[in-house]
C-alpha positions in Angstrom: 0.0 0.0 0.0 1.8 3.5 -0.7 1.8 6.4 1.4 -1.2 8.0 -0.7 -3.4 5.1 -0.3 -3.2 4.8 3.5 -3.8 8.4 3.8 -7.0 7.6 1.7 -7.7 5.2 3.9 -7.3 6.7 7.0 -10.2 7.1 9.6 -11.6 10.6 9.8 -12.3 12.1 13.3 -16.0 11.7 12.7 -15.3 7.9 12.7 -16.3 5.7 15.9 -13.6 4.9 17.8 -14.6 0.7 17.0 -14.1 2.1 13.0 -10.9 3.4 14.1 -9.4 0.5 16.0 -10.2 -2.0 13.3 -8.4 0.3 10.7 -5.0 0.5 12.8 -5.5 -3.2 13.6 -5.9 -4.0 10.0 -2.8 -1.9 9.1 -0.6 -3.9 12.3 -1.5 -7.4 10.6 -0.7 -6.3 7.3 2.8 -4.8 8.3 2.8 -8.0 9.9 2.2 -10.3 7.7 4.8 -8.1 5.4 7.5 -8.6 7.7 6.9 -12.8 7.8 6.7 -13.0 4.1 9.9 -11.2 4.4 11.6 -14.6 6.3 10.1 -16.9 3.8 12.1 -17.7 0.9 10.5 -16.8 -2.6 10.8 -20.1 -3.5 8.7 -21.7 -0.6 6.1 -19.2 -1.3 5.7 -20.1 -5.1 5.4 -23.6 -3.9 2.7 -22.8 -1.4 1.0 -20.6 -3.9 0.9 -23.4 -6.5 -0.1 -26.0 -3.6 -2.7 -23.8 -2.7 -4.3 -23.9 -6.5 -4.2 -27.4 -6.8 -5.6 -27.9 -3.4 -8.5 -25.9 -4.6 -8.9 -27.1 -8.2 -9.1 -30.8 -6.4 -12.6 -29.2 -4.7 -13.5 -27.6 -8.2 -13.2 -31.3 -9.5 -14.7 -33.3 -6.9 -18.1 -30.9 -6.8 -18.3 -30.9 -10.6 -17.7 -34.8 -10.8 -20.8 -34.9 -7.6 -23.0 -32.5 -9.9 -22.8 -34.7 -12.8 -23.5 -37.5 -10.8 -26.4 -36.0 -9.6 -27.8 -34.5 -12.9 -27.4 -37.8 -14.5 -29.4 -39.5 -12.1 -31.9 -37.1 -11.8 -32.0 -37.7 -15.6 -32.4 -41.4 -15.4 -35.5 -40.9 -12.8 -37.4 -38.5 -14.7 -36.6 -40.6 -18.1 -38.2 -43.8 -15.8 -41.6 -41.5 -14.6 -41.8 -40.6 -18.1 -41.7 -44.3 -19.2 -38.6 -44.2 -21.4 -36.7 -46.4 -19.3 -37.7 -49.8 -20.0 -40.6 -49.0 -22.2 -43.0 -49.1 -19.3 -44.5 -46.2 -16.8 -44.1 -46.7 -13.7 -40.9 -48.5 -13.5 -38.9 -45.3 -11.4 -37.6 -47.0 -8.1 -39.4 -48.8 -6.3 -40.5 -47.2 -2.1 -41.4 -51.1 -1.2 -39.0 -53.3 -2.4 -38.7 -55.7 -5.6 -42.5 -57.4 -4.5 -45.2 -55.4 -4.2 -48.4 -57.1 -2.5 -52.2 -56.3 -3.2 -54.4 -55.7 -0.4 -57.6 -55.2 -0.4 -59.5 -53.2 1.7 -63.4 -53.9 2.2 
């Protein structure tokens, strides 16, 4: 951040004194956080950069691979209410098990 943003930035005397606490605490953990990237080597942080892509592309896979799981069997069931499944209506899945019984009920 230069010099002429954080002045930009900076809490008016109008501003609560909560407003003004969270701005200089924001400022302290960024200085902070400036001075332990300064430790790290720039090599470790390209690493953890990278590591931190792939970590969330394997989340971007596994939902899309879950949503097309889903839509395809959402696909199958409305083809089987439809009766283009086997040809006959009424063969979606069954709430009673492979036998169904007949009762009668006088």
């Amino acid at each position: 951040m230069t010099d002429e943003q954080t002045t930009q930035a900076t809490p008016n005397s109008e501003e609560n004194p909560l407003e003004k606490f969270l701005y200089h605490q924001r400022r302290a953990a960024e200085a902070g956080a400036k001075a332990l990237a300064g430790w790290i080597p720039p090599e470790v942080r390209e690493h953890t950069k990278e590591a931190g892509k792939e970590f969330l592309m394997s989340f971007k896979v596994l939902v899309e691979g879950a949503a097309s799981v889903m839509e395809r069997e959402a696909n199958r069931m409305r083809n089987a209410a439809e009766g283009h499944d086997s040809g006959r209506a009424g063969d979606g899945p069954s709430t009673t098990g492979k036998t169904k019984v007949k009762v009668e009920v006088s």
